[in-house]
C-alpha positions as CSV (number, residue, x, y, z in Angstrom):
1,X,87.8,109.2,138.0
2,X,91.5,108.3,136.5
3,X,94.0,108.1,138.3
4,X,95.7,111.3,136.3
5,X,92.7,113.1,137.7
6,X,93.2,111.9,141.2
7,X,97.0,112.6,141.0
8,X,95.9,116.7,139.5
9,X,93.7,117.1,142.4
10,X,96.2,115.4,145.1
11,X,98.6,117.7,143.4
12,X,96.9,120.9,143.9
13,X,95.6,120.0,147.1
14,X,99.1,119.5,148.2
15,X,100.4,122.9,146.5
16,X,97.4,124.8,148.2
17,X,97.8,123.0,152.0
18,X,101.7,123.4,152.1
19,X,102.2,127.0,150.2
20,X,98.9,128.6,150.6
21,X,98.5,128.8,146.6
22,X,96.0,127.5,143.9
23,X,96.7,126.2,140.3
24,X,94.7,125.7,138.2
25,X,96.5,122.4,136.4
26,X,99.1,119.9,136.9
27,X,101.4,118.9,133.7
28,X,102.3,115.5,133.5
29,X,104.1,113.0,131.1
30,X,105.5,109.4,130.7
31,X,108.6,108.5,133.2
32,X,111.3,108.2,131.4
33,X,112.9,104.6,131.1
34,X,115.6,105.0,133.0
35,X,114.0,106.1,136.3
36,X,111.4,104.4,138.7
37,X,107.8,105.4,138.1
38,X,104.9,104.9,135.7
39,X,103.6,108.8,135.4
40,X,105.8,112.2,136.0
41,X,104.6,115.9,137.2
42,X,106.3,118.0,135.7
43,X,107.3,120.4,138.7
44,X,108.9,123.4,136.6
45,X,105.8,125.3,135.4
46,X,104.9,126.0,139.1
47,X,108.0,127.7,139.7
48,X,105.7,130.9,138.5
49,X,103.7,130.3,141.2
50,X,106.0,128.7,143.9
51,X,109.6,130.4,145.0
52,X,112.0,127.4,145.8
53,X,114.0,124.6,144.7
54,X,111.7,122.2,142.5
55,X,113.3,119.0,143.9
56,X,112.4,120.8,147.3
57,X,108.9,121.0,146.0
58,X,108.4,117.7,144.0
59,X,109.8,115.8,147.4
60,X,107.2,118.2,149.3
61,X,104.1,116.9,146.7
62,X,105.5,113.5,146.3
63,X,105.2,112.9,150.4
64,X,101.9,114.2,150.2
65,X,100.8,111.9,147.8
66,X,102.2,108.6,149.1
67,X,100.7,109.8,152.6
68,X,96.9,110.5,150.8
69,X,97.0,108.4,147.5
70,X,96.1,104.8,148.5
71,X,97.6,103.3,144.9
72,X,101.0,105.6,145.5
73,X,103.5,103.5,147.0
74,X,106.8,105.4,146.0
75,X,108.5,108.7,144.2
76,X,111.6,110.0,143.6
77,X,112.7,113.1,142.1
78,X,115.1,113.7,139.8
79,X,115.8,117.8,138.9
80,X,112.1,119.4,137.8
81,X,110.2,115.7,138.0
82,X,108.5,114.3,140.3
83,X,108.4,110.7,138.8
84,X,105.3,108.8,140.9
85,X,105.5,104.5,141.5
86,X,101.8,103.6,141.1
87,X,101.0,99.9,143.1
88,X,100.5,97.0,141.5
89,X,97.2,96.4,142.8
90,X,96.0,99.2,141.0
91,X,97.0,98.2,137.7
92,X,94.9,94.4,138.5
93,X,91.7,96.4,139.6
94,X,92.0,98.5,136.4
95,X,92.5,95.2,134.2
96,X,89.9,93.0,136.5
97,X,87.3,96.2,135.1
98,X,88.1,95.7,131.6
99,X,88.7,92.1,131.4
100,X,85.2,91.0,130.0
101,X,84.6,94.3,128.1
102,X,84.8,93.2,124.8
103,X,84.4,96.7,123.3
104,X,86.3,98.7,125.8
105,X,87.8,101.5,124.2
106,X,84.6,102.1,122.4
107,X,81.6,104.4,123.6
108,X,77.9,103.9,122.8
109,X,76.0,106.1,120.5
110,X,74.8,109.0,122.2
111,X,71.3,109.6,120.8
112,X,71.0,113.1,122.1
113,X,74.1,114.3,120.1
114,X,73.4,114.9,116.2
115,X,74.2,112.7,114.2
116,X,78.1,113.3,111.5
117,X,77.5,112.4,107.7
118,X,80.9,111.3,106.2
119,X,81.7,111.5,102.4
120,X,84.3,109.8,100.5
121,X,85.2,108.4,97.2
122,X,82.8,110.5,94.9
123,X,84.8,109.3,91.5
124,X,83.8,110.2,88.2
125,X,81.7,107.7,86.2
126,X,84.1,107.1,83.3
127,X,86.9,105.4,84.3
128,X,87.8,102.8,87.2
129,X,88.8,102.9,90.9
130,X,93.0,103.9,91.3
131,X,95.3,104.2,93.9
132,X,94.0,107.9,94.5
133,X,91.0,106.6,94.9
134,X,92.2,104.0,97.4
135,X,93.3,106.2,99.5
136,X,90.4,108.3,99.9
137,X,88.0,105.1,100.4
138,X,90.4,104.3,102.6
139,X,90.6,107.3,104.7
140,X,87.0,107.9,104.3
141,X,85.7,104.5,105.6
142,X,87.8,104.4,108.6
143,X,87.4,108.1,110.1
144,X,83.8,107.1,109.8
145,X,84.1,103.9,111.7
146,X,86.1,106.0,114.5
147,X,84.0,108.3,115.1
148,X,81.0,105.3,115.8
149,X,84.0,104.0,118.1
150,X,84.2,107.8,119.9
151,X,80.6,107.4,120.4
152,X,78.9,109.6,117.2
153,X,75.9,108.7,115.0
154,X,77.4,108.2,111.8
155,X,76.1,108.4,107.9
156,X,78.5,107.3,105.0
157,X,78.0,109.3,101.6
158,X,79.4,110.2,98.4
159,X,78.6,112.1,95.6
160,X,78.8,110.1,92.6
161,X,80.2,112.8,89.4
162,X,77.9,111.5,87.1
163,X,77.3,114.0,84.6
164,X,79.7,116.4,82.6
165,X,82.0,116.7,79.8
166,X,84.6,114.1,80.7
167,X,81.3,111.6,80.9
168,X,80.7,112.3,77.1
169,X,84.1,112.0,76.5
170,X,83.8,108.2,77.0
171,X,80.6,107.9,75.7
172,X,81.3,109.6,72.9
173,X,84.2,107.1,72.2
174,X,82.4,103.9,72.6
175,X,79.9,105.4,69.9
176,X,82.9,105.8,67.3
177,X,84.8,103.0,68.2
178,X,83.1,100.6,70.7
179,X,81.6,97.6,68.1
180,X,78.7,96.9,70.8
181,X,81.7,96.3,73.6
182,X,79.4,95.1,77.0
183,X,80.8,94.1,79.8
184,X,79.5,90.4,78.9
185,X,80.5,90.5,75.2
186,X,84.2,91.2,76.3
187,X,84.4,90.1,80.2
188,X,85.7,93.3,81.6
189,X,84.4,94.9,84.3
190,X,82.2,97.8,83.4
191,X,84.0,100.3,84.9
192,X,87.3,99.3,82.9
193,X,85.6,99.0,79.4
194,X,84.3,102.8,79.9
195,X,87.6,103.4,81.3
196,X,89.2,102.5,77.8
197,X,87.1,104.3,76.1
198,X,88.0,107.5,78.1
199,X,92.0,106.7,77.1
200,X,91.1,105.8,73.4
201,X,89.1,109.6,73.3
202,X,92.3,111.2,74.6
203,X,94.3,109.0,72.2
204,X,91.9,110.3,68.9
205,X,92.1,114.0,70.6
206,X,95.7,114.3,70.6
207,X,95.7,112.9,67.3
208,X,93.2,115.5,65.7
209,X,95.3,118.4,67.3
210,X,98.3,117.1,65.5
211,X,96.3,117.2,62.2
212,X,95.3,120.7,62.8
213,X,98.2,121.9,63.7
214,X,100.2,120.4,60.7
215,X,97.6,122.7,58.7
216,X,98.6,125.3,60.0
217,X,96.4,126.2,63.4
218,X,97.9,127.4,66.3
219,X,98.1,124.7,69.2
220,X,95.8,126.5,71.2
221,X,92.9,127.0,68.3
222,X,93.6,122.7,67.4
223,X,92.7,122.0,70.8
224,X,89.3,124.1,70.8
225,X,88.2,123.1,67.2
226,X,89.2,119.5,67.4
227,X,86.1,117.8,65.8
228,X,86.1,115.2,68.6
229,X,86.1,117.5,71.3
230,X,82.9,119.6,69.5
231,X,81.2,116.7,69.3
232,X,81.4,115.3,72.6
233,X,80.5,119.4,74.0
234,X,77.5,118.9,71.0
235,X,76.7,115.3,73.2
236,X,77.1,117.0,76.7
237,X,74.1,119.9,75.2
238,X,71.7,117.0,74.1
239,X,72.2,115.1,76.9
240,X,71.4,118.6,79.2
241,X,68.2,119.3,76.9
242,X,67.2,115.6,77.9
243,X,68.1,113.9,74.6
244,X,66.4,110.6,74.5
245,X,68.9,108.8,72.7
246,X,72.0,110.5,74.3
247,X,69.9,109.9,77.6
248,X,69.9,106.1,77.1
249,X,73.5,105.8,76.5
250,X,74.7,107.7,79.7
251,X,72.4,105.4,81.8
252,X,73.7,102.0,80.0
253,X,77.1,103.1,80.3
254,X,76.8,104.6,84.0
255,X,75.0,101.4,84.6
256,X,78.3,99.3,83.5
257,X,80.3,101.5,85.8
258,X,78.1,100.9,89.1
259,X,78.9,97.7,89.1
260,X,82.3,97.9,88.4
261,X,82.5,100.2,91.3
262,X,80.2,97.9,93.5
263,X,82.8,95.1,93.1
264,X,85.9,97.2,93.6
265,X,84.1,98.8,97.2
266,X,83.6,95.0,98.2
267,X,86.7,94.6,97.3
268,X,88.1,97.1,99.4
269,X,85.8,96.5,102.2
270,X,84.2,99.6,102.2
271,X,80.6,100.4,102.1
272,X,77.9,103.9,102.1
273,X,74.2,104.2,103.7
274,X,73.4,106.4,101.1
275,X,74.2,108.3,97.9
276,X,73.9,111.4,95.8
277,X,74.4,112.0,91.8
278,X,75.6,115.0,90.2
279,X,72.6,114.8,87.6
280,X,70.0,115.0,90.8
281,X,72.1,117.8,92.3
282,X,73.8,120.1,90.1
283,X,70.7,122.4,89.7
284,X,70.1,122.8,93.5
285,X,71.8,125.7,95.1
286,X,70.6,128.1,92.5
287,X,67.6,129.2,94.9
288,X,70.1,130.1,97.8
289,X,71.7,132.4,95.0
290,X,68.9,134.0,95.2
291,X,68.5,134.5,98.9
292,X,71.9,135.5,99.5
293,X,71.4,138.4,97.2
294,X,68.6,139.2,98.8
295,X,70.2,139.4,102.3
296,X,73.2,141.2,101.0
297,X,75.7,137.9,101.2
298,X,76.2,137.6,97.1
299,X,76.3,140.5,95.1
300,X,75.3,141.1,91.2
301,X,77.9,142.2,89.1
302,X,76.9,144.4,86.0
303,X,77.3,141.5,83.5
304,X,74.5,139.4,85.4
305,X,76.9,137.2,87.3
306,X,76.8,136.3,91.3
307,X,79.4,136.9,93.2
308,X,80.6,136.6,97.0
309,X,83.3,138.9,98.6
310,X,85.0,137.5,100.7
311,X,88.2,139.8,100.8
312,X,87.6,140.9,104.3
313,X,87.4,137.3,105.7
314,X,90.9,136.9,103.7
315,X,90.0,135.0,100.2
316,X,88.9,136.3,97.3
317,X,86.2,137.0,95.0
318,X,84.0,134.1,93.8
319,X,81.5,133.3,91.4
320,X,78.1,131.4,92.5
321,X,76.7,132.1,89.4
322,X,77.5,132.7,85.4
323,X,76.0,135.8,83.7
324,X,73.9,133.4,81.7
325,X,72.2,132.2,85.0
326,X,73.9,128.3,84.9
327,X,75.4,127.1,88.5
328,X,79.2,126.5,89.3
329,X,81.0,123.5,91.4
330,X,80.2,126.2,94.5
331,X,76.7,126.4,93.8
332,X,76.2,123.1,93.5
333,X,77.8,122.1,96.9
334,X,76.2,124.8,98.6
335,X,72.6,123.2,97.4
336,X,73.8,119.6,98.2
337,X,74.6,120.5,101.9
338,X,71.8,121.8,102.5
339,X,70.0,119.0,100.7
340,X,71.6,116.8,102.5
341,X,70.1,117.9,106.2
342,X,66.9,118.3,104.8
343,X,67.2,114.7,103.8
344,X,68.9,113.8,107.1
345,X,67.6,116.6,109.9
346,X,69.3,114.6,113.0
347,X,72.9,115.6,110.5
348,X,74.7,118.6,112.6
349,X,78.2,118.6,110.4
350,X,79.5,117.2,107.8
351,X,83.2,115.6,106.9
352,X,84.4,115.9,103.1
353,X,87.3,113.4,102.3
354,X,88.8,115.5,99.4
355,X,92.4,116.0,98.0
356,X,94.4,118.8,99.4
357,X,94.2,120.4,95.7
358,X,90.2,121.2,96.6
359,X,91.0,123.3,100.7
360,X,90.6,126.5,99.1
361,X,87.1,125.4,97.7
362,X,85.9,124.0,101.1
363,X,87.4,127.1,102.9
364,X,85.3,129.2,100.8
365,X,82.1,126.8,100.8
366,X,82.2,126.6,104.1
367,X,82.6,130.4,104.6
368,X,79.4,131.0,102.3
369,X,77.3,128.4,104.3
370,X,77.8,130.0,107.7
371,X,77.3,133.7,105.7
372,X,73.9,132.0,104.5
373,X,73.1,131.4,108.3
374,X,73.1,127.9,108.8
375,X,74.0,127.0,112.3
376,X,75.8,123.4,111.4
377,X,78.2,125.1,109.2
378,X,80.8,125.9,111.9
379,X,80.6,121.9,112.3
380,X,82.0,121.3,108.5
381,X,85.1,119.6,108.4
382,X,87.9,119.0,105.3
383,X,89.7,116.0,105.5
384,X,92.3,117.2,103.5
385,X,95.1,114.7,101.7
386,X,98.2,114.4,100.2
387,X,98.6,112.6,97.0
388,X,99.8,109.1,96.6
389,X,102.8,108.9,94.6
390,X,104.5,105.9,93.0
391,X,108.4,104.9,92.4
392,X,107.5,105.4,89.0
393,X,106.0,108.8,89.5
394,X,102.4,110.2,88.8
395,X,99.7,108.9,87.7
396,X,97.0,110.2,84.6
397,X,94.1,108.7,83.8
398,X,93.9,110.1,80.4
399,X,97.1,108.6,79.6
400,X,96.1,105.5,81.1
401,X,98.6,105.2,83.5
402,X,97.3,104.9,86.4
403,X,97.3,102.2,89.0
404,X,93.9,100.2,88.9
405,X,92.4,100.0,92.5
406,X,91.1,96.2,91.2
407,X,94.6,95.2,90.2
408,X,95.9,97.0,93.3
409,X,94.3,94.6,95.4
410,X,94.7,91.5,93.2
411,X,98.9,92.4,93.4
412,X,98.6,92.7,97.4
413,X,97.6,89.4,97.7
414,X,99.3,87.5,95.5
415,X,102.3,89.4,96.8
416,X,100.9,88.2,100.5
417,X,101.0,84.3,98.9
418,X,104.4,84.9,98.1
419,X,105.7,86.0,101.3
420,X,104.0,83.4,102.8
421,X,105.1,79.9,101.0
422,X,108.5,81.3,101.5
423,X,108.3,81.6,104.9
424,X,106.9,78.1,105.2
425,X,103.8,78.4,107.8
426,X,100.8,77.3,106.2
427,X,100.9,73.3,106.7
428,X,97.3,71.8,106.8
429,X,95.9,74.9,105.0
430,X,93.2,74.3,102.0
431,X,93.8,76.3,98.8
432,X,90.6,78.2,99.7
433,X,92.2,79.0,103.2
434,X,95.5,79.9,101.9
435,X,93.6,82.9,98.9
436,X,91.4,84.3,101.5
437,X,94.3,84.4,104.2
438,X,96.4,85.5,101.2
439,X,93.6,88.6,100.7
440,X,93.2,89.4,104.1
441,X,97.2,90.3,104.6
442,X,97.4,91.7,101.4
443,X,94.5,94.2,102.0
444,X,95.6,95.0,105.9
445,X,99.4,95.5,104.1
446,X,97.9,98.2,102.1
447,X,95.1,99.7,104.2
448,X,97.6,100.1,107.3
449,X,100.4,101.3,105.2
450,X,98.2,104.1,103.9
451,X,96.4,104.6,107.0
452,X,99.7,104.7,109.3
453,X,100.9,108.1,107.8
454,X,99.2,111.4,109.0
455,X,96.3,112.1,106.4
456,X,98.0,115.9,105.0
457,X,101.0,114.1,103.8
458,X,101.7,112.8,100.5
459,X,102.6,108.7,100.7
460,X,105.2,107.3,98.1
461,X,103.8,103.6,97.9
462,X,105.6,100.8,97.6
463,X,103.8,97.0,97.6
464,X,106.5,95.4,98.2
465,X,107.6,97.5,101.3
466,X,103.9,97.4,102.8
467,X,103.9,93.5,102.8
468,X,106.7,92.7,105.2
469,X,105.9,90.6,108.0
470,X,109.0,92.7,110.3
471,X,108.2,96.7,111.6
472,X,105.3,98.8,111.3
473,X,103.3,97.2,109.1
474,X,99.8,95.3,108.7
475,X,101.0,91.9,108.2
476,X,103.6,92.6,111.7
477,X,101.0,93.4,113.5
478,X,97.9,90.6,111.8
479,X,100.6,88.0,112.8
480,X,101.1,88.9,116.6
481,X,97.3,88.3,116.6
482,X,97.7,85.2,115.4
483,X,100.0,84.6,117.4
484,X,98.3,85.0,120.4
485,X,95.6,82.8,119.3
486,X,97.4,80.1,119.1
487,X,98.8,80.8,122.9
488,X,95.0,80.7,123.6
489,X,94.4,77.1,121.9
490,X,97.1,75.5,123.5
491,X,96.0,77.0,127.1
492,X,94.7,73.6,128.6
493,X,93.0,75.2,131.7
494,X,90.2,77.5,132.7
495,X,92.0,81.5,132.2
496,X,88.1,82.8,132.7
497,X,88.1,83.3,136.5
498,X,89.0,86.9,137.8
499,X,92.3,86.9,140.0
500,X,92.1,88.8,143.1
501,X,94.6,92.4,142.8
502,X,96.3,91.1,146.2
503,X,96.8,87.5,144.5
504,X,99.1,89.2,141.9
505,X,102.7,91.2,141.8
506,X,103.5,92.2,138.7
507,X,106.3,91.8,136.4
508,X,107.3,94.8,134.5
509,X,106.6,93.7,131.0
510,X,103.2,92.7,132.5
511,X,102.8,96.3,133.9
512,X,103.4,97.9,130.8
513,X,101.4,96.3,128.7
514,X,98.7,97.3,130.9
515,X,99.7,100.9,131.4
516,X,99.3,100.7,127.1
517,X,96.1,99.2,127.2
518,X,94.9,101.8,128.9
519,X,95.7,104.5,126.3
520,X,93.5,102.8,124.0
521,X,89.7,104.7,125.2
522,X,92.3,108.3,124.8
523,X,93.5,107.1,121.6
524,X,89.9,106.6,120.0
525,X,88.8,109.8,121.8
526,X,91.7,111.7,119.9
527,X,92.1,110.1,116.8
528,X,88.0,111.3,116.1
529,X,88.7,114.7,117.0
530,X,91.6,114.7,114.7
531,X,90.2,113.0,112.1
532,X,93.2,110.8,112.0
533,X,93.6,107.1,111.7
534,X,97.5,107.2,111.7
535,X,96.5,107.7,115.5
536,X,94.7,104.3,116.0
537,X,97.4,102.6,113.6
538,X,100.4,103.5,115.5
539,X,99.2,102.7,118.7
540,X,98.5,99.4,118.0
541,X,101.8,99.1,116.9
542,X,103.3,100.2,119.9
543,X,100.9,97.6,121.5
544,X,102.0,94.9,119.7
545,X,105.6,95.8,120.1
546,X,105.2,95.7,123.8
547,X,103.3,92.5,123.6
548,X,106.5,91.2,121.9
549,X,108.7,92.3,124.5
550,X,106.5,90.7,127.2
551,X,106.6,87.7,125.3
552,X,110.1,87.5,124.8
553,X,111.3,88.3,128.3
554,X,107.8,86.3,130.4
555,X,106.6,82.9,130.0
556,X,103.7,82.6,129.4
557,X,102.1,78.9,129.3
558,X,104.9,78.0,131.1
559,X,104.7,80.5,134.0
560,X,105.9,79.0,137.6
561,X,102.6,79.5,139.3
562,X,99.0,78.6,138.1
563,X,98.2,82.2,139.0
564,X,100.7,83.6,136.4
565,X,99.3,81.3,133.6
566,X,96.1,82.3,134.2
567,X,96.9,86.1,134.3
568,X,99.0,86.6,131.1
569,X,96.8,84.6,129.2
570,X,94.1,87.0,130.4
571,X,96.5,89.7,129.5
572,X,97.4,88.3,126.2
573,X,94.3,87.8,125.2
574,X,93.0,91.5,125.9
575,X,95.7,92.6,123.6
576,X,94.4,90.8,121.0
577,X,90.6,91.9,121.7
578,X,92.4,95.5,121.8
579,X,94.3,95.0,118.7
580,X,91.0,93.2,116.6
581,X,88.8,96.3,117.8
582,X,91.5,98.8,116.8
583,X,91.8,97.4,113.4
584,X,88.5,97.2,112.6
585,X,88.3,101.0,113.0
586,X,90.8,100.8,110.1
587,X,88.7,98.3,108.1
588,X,91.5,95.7,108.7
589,X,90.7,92.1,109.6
590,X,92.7,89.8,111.4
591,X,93.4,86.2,110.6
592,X,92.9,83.5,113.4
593,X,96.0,81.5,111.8
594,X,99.1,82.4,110.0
């Protein structure tokens, strides 16, 4: 039991013994700095219970406790709060517990529980990885690797788009103006070379509308009957009537992008147990049309088309199916979830990283899926975000200005090297050492400085702000690592053995480091049911800024007492075990040295 949950019941043990009246729950919050205490009840919402003076009452409770709480050695009140002093021995026995837990925070799979599938990145197949992109990976990866931490089965997915006009678009392009381009004939990445390809078709569009409309058509007619655009909807028919030739193409140049994108996710550090194409999928869903109309959840409209109402649940009208029988985006994503647990029947919800652009589609998918009767359809989840925005404004992939993910991560680390030779600290390091430590800050600069902001919000991104080795940033908090390692080599004796609580009295900074690590099992617990890494990645900042402050005001190696040394190294070294496990639940790796 915690000790919050020994303090509620003391609490209302106290309330019922001295008043003769039952609550049901005790508030409490963090004493405030300038008062004695580690933990407050809040003694003002029992006033609707209790008639009387609530320093009168908080002194009443606090005697109680000190009399029948063993680890509560003081109190004070000051107005409404009853602010409690919490022995030191308790905070020892607490550390002595985790000491040689190396994955405390972290809970073990629970194999009864179903299992969550996770989907993220999902691009389209004609153009590289961008910052967008990034984020989403980003977001993705790491709200799967909390929920493992929170003690959930986990599968990674995406759905790869495939299949579609814009696909044509770019293959269409390389036809007309390609030469034989390959990846090896030219050294690009595949994923860039189609990428080019999907600029130089927007280039010839907007060049054939011009030409219409200097003969006259109206810009709306030039952009429908702009031979290039007919064509590519003439490739986008063969290739659904299963072409040969057309066929061929798409799978060489889809071929050229999957291993673009292979590079850029090992790049990023990010990785999927399994994946699903839009050419598989984007028939399936069509037989649950059928269903729902059968069990009155879609209805026929006189022109053939499908259509849900949902005007009572608060949406609208929407299509499931065209008059001429094809499927829609909905359809399709109502097949592929239930695909999806057929493929996977241990899967009980799902969690679909998507753009804030798509939460009235998921609203409405998810609606329809629980209509349809499927039981793991109330455990659907949208993790909704903003859009990342630049100094220099949007991005368009058309216009080809957007920010390659690839050269993203090439400019963190170079930017990292930078920062680093000027500040001077990498005597004795190889070139190799220096471009990998180089990588690893670069990457943690821009993974924590996307990761650090609440999911829903938009992020104007800045390189040059993210790598900075002062504040709330990656690098701040990869060098206090570091720094404690190198506390930990130059510790000359044996900081394994377990100190007895009575051996110890603790200094402040010492206590409130602990009181922090603590937090960390809550944190993990929270940030899964909020889907929210910004959780995980502000606590350990706080963490490390009170490691600093206990290393600026305690000394550490050179403590006065053997005892000492051997506890703050102990201590130190938790909060670097604490801050390595946190940021790997961000997909951030720490360096040993810096």
């Amino acid at each position: 039991m915690s000790l919050q949950q020994t303090l509620s019941n003391q609490v209302k043990q106290a309330v019922s013994a001295t008043y003769n009246i039952e609550i049901n729950t005790v508030e409490f919050q963090a004493t405030r700095k300038e008062f004695a205490g580690d933990i407050t009840v809040v003694i003002f919402p029992m006033l609707r219970f209790i008639k009387g003076n609530p320093v009168q009452i908080g002194t009443v409770i606090g005697n109680y406790l000190v009399k029948n709480v063993t680890d509560v050695k003081a109190f004070n009140v000051v107005k409404g709060f009853l602010n409690i002093e919490i022995s030191d021995s308790y905070y020892c026995n607490f550390f002595n517990e985790i000491i040689n837990n190396d994955t405390y925070g972290f809970v073990s799979p629970n194999t009864d529980e179903k299992s969550i599938m996770v989907e993220y990145s999902s691009p389209n197949t004609n153009k590289p990885l961008h910052l967008g992109h990034v984020r989403n990976n980003l977001l993705g990866y790491s709200v799967a690797e909390i929920l493992k931490a929170s003690g959930k089965k986990v599968y990674k997915t995406q759905i790869i788009n495939d299949r579609g006009i814009h696909i044509c678009k770019s293959m269409l392009a390389w036809e007309l103006f390609g030469n034989n381009e390959t990846p090896e004939n030219t050294g690009l990445k595949g994923d860039k070379l189609v990428g080019n390809y999907y600029v130089k078709f927007d280039q010839e569009y907007k060049k054939e509308i011009q030409d219409l409309i200097s003969k006259g058509k109206t810009e709306a007619d030039a952009k429908k009957q702009a031979p290039i655009l007919l064509e590519a909807q003439n490739m986008l028919q063969k290739w659904e009537a299963g072409d040969e030739d057309v066929v061929e193409l798409w799978k060489k140049m889809n071929g050229w992008v999957y291993d673009g994108f292979n590079i850029t996710y090992k790049n990023l550090g990010v990785d999927f147990d399994t994946l699903y194409y839009e050419s598989n999928t984007y028939l399936l869903g069509k037989e649950f049309v059928a269903e729902g109309l059968k069990s009155g959840v879609f209805i026929k409209e006189e022109d053939g088309s499908v259509w849900c109402d949902l005007t009572e649940d608060g949406l609208d009208k929407k299509i499931v199916q065209r008059a001429d029988g094809t499927a829609v985006y909905m359809t399709q994503d109502i097949g592929t979830a239930i695909q999806r647990i057929k493929d996977f029947p241990d899967v009980g919800g799902m969690v679909y990283t998507v753009g804030n652009e798509q939460d009235y589609h998921f609203q409405v998918l998810f609606l329809i899926l629980k209509k349809l009767g499927f039981e793991w359809a109330k455990n659907l989840y949208h993790l909704s975000y903003g859009m990342v925005d630049l100094p220099s404004g949007k991005m368009k992939s058309r216009e080809g200005t957007v920010v390659d993910a690839d050269d993203l991560v090439d400019e963190m680390s170079a930017t990292a090297g930078e920062i680093s030779e000027e500040l001077g600290k990498l005597d004795g390091y190889s070139d190799s050492e220096k471009q990998a430590l180089y990588k690893t800050i670069g990457l943690g600069a821009l993974k924590y400085y996307i990761l650090k902001v609440d999911p829903k919000k938009r992020i104007l991104f800045d390189p040059k702000e993210s790598i900075d080795f002062q504040g709330n940033t990656g690098p701040f908090i990869q060098y206090t690592y570091a720094r404690i390692q190198a506390i930990i080599r130059k510790a000359d004796f044996d900081f394994s053995v377990t100190l007895s609580a009575v051996e110890k009295t603790l200094h402040p900074k010492e206590k409130e480091l602990i009181k922090q690590l603590q937090l960390f099992p809550e944190v993990v617990q929270n940030a899964a049911a909020q889907h929210s890494p910004a959780l995980i990645a502000n606590y350990t900042y706080d963490l490390v800024k009170g490691f600093n402050s206990f290393y600026q005001n305690v000394s550490i190696l050179g403590a006065d007492s053997v005892t000492d040394k051997i506890f703050r190294v102990q201590l130190s070294n938790k909060v670097a075990l604490t801050i390595k496990n946190a940021f790997s639940t961000l997909g951030i790796q720490v360096p040993e040295r810096m």
